[in-house]
Steps between C-alpha positions, in 0.01 A plus 500: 500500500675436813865581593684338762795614681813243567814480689661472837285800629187372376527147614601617868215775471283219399585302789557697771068565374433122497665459882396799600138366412551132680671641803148537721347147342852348656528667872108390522590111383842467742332648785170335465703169480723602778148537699317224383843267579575656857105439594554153409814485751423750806143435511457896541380783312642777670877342450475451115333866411793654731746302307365577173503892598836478653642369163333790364700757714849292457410540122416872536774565683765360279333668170530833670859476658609384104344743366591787704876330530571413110210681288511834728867543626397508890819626650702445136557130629485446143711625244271464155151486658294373211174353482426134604422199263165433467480165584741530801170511724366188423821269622499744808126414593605104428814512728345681701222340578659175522700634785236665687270188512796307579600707805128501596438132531868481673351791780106396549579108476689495828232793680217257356688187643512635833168634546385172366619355773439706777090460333532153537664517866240707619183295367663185632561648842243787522498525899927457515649735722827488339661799373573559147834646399324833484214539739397790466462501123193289331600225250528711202692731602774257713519301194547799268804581707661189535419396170651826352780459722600101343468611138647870508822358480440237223336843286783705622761290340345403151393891440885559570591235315328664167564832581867403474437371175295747345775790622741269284315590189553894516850428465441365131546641182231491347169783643204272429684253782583809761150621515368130554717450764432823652167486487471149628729548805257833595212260452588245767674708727182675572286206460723263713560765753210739521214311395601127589636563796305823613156549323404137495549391901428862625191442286425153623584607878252716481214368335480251770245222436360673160863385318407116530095595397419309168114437421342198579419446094838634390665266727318209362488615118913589473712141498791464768848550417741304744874695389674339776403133477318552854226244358758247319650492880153430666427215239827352594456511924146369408623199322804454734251505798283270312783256411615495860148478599469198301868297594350560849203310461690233257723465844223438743340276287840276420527490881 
């Protein structure tokens, strides 16, 4: 015979076991994606693995401070500490992660973008003796500077922006939406502001060459992923060169 056990107690018990279970099967699928995705749009292996392990730490991070904060009493911030819902962790890894890449394709798009162009400067004029902005720095690491510089502010403002609004939700009523907002304005403060804006160009500055290195096969196996329409706007002053190319010789030929 079997006997079976029912009520609010079991059915959390059973799952808090069932999440508990699928927790490691979902970090590996959103950071594998987040990898695969950000290979496909920096053209870089080093960038995407620090990404992926940065989201880790955010992640880490704000699990511990909730913990510590609303299932611990740290400091009796807290009046009722109590233990956390059990599914609580898996909208913090979604927002979370959402955030993180976001900031991350804000930061390394403009760094890329710069040292893009400072690649292309240099193979088109190879014996130039014109300074760069930065001399004394090579290309990655000028480009990791000014790069960092143009899009720190952009990643400044948005993590503020949601930090603002997750602090709103500790002032509700209700303890299920206190603890999300805590633990998602923990979770991109640190990201946005220790590993955005810290880890990932301190990283970058000084791997040098080795944060652009992609294999030869991997390069050629993984499609490309244009986010900011950079090919849509080469298609277009193609066929605007062509067109004018063409009224041109229409023109010579009428005259």
């Amino acid at each position: 015979a079997e006997i079976g056990l029912t009520g609010l107690t079991a059915v959390q018990m059973d799952i808090t076991e069932r999440l508990s279970g699928a927790m490691p099967i979902y970090l590996a699928i959103v950071v594998g994606l987040a990898i695969f995705l950000l290979l496909g749009v920096f053209r870089s292996v080093m960038v995407p693995v620090v990404a992926g392990l940065g989201f880790l730490l955010s992640v880490g991070a704000a699990f511990g401070v909730t913990v510590l904060v609303w299932q611990e009493g740290l400091w009796d911030l807290v009046n009722t500490p109590s233990p956390l819902i059990s599914f609580m962790p898996i909208f913090l890894i979604g927002v979370t992660f959402g955030l993180a890449m976001d900031y991350q394709v804000f930061l390394v798009t403009r760094i890329r973008e710069h040292y893009i162009a400072l690649r292309v400067k240099e193979r088109a004029n190879p014996d130039s003796d014109t300074p760069r902005a930065m001399s004394k720095l090579d290309a990655v690491e000028e480009s990791t500077i000014i790069g960092f510089t143009r899009g720190a502010r952009v990643v400044t403002a948005a993590a503020l922006i949601m930090i603002a609004v997750f602090v709103a939700f500790i002032d509700q009523p209700l303890p299920f939406i206190q603890i999300f907002g805590f633990a998602l304005g923990v979770g991109v403060f640190f990201d946005a502001f220790f590993i955005r804006m810290a880890l990932v160009p301190a990283t970058m500055f000084l791997m040098g060459n080795a944060t652009w290195w992609i294999p030869r096969w991997l390069n050629l196996l993984i499609p490309r992923m244009d986010i900011e329409g950079t090919a849509l706007e080469k298609e277009w002053e193609a066929r605007h060169a062509a067109e004018e190319e063409h009224r041109k010789q229409m023109g010579t030929v009428a005259s």
